[in-house]
C-alpha positions in Angstrom: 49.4 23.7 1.8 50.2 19.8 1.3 48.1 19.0 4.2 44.8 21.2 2.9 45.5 19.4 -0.6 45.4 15.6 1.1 42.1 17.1 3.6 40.5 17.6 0.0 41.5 14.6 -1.6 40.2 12.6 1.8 36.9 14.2 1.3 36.6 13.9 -2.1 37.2 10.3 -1.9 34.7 10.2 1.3 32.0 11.8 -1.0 32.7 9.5 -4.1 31.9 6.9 -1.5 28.9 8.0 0.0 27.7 8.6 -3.8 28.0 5.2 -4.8 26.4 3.8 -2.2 23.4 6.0 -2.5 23.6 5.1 -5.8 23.1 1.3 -5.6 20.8 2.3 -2.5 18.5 3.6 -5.4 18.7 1.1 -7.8 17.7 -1.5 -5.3 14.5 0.7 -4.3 14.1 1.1 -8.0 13.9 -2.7 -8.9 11.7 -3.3 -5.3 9.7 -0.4 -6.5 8.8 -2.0 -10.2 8.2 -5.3 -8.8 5.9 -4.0 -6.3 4.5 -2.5 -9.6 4.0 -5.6 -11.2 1.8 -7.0 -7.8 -0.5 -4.4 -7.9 -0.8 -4.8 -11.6 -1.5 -8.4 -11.4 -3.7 -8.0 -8.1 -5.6 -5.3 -10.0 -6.4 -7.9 -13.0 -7.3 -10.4 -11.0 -9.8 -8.1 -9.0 -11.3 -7.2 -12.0 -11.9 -10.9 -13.1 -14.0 -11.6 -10.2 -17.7 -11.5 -11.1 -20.3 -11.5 -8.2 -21.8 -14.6 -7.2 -25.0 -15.8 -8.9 -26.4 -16.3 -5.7 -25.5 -12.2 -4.5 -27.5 -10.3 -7.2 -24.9 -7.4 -6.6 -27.0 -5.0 -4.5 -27.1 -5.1 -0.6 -30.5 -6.4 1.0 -32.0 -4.0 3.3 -31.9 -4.6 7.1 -34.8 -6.4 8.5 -37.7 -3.9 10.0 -37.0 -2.6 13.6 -39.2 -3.5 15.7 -39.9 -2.0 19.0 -41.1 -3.4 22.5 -43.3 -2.0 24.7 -42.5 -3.8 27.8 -45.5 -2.8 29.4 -48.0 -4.2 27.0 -45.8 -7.1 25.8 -46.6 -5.6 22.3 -44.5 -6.0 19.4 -44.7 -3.7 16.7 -43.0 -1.2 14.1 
């Protein structure tokens, strides 16, 4: 019986262990997590602060026309 008792007592103290080092495993992620947080946040500010360039009217120019070659001719045309 004495030997079951201290088997239960070395888990117990086994699983106290492993609990406290999950639980400082969590607050670590938790304080990496909200300064992650914080990054974005401030990389999502500065994104927004950007204004196009005066010299990119915001809209993409179309590609030049294709043009085709008819090798035979030597003509160049649409």
């Amino acid at each position: 019986m004495e030997d079951r008792v201290v088997e239960l007592e070395t888990r117990l103290a086994f699983q106290e262990d492993a609990i406290h080092s999950l639980n400082k495993t969590v607050a670590t992620q938790q304080r990496r997590i909200e300064s992650l947080t914080q990054v974005l946040e401030s990389l999502q500010k500065r994104m927004q602060a950007f204004s196009p360039s005066p010299l990119h009217g915001g809209e993409e120019e179309p590609p030049p026309p294709r043009r085709t070659i008819d090798l035979i001719g030597l003509r160049v045309g649409p």
